[in-house]
C-alpha positions as CSV (number, residue, x, y, z in Angstrom):
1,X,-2.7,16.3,-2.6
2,X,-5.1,13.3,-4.1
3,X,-5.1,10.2,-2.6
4,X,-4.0,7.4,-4.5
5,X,-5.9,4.3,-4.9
6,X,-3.4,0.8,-6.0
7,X,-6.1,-2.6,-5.8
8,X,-3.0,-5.3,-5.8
9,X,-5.6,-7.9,-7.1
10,X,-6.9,-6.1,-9.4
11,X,-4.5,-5.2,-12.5
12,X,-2.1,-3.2,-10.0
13,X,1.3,-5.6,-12.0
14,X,4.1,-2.8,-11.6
15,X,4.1,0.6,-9.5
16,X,6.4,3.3,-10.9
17,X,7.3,5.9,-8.5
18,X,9.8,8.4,-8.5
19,X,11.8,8.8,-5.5
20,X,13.2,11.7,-6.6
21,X,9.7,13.5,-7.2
22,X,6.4,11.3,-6.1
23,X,7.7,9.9,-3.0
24,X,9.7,13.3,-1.7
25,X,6.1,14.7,0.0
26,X,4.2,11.5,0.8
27,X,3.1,11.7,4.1
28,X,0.1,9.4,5.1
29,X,-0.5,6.0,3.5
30,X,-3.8,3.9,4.1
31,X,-3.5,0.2,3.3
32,X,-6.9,-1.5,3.7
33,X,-7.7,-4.8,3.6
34,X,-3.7,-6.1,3.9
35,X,-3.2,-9.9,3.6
36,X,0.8,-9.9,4.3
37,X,1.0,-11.6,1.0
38,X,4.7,-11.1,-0.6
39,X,3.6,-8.2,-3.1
40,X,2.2,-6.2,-0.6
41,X,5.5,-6.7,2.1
42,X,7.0,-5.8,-1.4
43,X,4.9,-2.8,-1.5
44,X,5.3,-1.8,2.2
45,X,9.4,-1.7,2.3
46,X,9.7,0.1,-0.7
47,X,7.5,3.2,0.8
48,X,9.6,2.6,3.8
49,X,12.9,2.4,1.9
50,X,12.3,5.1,-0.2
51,X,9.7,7.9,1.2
52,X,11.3,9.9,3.7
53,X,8.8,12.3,4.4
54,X,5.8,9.7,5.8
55,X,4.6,10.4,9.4
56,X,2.2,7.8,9.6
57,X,1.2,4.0,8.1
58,X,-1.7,2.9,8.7
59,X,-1.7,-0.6,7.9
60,X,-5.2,-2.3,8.4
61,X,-4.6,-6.4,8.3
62,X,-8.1,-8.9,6.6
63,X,-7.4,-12.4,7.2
64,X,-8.9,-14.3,4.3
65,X,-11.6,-15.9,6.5
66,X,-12.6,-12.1,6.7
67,X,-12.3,-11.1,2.9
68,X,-14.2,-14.6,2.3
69,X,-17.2,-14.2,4.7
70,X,-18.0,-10.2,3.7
71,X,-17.8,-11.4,-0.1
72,X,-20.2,-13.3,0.2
């Protein structure tokens, strides 16, 4: 199955997923660069809400001191 790529700064306004179809075989999500800002806690209980098959979250938290100095 293809990973899918979401940038939440980057355009990513709405996500439509179907529970009944999309989420049903989702197994493994990556989330990079995580700020804990309110769209991606948004992001994270939905997949936990509604994807029953994951086995793993990787979450991997940049504080933005970090996303500043590497930007630079």
């Amino acid at each position: 199955m293809p990973a899918v790529r979401l940038n939440m700064d980057e355009g990513c306004r709405s996500l439509e997923l179907s529970s009944e179809y999309s989420l049903k075989h989702l197994k493994i999500v990556d989330i990079e660069s995580f700020e804990g800002t309110q769209k991606e806690l948004d992001l994270v209980r939905f997949l936990l809400e509604n994807a029953d098959a994951i086995e793993k979250l990787n979450i991997v938290y940049t504080s933005q001191e970090m996303v500043d100095f590497l930007s630079q």
